[in-house]
C-alpha positions as CSV (number, residue, x, y, z in Angstrom):
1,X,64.9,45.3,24.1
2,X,63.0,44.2,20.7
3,X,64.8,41.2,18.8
4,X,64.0,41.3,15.4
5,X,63.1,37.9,14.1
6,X,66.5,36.1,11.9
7,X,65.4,35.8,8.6
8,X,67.6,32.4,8.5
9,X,65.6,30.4,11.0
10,X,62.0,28.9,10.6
11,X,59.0,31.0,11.7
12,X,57.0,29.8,14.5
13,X,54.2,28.3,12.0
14,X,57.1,26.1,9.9
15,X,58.4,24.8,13.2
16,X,54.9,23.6,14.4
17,X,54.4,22.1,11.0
18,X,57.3,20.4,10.9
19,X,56.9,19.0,14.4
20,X,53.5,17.6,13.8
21,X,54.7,16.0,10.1
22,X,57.4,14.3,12.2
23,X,54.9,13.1,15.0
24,X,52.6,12.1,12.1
25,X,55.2,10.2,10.5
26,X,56.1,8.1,13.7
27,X,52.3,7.0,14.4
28,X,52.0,5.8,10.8
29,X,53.2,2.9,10.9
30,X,53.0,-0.3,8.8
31,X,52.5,-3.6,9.4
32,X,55.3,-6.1,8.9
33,X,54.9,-9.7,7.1
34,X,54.9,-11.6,9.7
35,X,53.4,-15.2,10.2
36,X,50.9,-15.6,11.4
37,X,50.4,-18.5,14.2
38,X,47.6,-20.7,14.5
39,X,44.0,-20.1,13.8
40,X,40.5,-20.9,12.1
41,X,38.3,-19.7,9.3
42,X,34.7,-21.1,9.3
43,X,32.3,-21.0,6.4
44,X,29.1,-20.7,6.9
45,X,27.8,-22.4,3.6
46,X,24.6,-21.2,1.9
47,X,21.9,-23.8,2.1
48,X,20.9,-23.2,-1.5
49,X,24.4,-23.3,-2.9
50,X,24.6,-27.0,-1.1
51,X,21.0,-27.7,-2.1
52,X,21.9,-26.9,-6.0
53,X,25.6,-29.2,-5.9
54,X,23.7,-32.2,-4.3
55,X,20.4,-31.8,-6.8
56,X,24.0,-32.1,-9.2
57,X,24.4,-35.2,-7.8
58,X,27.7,-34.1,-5.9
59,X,28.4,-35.8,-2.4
60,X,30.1,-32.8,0.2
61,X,32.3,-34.2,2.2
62,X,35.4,-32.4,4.7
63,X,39.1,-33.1,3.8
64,X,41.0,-33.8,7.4
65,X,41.9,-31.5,9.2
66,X,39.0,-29.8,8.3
67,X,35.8,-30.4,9.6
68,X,31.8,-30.3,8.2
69,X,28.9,-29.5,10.8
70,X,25.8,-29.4,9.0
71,X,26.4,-26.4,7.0
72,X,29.5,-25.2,8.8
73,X,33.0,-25.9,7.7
74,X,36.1,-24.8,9.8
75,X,39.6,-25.0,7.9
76,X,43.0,-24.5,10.1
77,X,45.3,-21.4,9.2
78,X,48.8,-23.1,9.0
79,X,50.7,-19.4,8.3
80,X,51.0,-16.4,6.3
81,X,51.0,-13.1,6.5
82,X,48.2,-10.6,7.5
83,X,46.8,-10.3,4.4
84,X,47.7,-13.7,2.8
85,X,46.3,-16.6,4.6
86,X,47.1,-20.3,4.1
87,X,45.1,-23.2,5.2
88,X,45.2,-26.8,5.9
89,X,42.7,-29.5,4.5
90,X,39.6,-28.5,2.2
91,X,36.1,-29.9,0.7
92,X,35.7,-33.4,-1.4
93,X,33.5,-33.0,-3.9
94,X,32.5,-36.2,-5.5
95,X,29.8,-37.2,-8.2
96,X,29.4,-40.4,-9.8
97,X,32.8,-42.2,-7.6
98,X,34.4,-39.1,-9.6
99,X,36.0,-37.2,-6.6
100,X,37.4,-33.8,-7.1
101,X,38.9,-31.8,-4.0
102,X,39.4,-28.6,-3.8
103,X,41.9,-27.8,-1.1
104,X,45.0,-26.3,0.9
105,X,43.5,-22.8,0.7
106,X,45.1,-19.5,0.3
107,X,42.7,-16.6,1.1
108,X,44.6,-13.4,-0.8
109,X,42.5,-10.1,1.1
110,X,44.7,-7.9,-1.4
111,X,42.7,-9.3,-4.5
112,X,39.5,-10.9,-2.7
113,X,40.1,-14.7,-3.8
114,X,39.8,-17.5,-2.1
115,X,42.5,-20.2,-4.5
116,X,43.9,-23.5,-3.8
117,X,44.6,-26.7,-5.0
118,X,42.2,-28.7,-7.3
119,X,42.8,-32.9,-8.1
120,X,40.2,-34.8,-9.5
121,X,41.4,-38.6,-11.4
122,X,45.1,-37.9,-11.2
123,X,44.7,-34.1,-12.0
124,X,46.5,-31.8,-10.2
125,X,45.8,-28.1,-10.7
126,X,47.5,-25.3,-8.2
127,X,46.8,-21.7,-7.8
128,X,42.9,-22.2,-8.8
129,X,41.0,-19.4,-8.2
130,X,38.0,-21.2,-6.0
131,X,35.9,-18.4,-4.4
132,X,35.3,-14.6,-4.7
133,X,35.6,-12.5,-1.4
134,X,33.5,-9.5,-0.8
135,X,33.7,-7.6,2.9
136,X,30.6,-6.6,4.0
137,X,30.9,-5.2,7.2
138,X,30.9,-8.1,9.2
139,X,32.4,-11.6,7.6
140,X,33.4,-12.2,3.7
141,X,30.8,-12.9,1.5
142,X,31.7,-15.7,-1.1
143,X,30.8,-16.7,-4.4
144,X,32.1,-19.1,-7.1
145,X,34.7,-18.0,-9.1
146,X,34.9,-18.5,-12.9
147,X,37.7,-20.3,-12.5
148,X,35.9,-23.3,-10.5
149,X,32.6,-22.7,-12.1
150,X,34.6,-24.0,-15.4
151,X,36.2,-26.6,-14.3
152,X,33.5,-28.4,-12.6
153,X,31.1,-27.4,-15.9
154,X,33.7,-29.4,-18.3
155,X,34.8,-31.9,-16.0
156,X,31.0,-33.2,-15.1
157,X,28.5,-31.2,-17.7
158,X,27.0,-29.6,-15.1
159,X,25.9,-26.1,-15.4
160,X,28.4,-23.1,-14.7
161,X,27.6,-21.7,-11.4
162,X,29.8,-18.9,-11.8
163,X,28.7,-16.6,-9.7
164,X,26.5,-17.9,-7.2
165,X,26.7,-17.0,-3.7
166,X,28.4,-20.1,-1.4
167,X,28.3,-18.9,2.0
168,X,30.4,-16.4,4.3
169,X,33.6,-16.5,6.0
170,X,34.8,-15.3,8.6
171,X,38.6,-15.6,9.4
172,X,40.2,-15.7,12.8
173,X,43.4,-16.2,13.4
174,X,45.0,-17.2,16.5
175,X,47.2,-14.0,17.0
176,X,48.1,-10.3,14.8
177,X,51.3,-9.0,14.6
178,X,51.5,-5.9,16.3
179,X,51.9,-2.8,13.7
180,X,55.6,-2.1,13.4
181,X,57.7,1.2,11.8
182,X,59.9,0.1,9.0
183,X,63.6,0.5,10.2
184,X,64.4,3.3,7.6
185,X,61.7,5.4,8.6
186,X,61.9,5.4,12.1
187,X,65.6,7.1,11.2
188,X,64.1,9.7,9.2
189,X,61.8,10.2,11.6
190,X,64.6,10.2,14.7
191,X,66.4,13.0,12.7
192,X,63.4,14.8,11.9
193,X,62.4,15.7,15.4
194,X,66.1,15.8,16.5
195,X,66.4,18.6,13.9
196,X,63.1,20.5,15.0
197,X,63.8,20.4,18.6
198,X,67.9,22.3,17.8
199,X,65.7,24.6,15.9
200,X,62.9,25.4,18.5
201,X,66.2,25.9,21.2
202,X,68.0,28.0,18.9
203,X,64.9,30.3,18.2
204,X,64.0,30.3,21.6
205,X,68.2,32.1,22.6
206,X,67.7,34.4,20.1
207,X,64.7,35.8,22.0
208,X,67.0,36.3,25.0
């Protein structure tokens, strides 16, 4: 005996799409704000960009907990989430017994900046956008942001450095938090393959 298909269920190709848009659904998952724990980004400072602040007249010198090796800097993550990093400590850039720090950094990989907290003489300035951040593959590639260049070019006449390429960085921190499916789609997507497999049963009694 030859069933006729039912007009009023899904044809074979509509069930095997919907299948595979629910499957699709439940492996795309995204990635909760977490914190993050502990962790390190070092920055590998560009000999020229040193060689141009001390010809300046500036003294470089590491803000604890951070540390200075020859060209290398390391600054402790403290938190955040996976795409907005904090940091602990920073760099003291003095010239002429003038200090001015530049500090507790926040590394934004949604907009690429590098910002954090600027004093100099009693000043305090938050949120100052230090450093640009460009991926390239490997580690960030940073310059100086206009914001800096500025400051430093009013607050000491120096030239505005804007621009210029400071060194890399490469950010590592001490664990990820494992990609999660937000609550409400993980329902849909429950009901979506709940739904498909009644359908696949029912079509699969009407061929009896």
């Amino acid at each position: 005996m030859t069933i006729e298909p039912n007009r009023h269920l899904l044809t074979g190709s509509a069930l095997r799409a919907l299948f595979v848009g629910s499957i699709a659904a439940f492996t795309s998952f995204t990635i909760q704000a977490a914190s993050l724990g502990a962790g390190v980004t070092v920055v590998d400072l560009n000999p020229t960009a040193v060689n141009a602040l001390t010809n300046l007249g500036f003294s470089i010198t590491p803000i604890a907990p951070a540390t200075l090796n020859g060209l290398t800097a390391s600054f402790p993550i403290t938190g955040g989430t996976p795409t907005v990093i904090d940091h602990s400590g920073g760099l003291d850039l003095t010239k002429e017994n003038s200090p001015a720090n530049i500090q507790n950094f926040v590394i934004d990989l949604d907009t690429n900046i590098l910002s954090g907290l600027f004093t100099s003489n009693g000043v305090y300035l938050s949120g100052v956008d230090f450093f640009d951040l460009s991926w390239n593959g490997v580690t960030y590639e940073m310059t100086l942001d206009s914001q800096l260049g500025g400051i430093l070019n009013r607050a000491y006449g120096v030239p505005n450095l804007t621009g210029a390429a400071i060194g890399t960085a490469t950010i590592t921190p001490a664990g990820e938090p494992a990609p999660t499916p937000e609550p409400t789609s993980t329902t849909l997507i429950a009901a979506g393959l709940l739904i498909t497999l009644a359908l696949i049963r029912k079509r699969a009694r009407q061929r009896c």
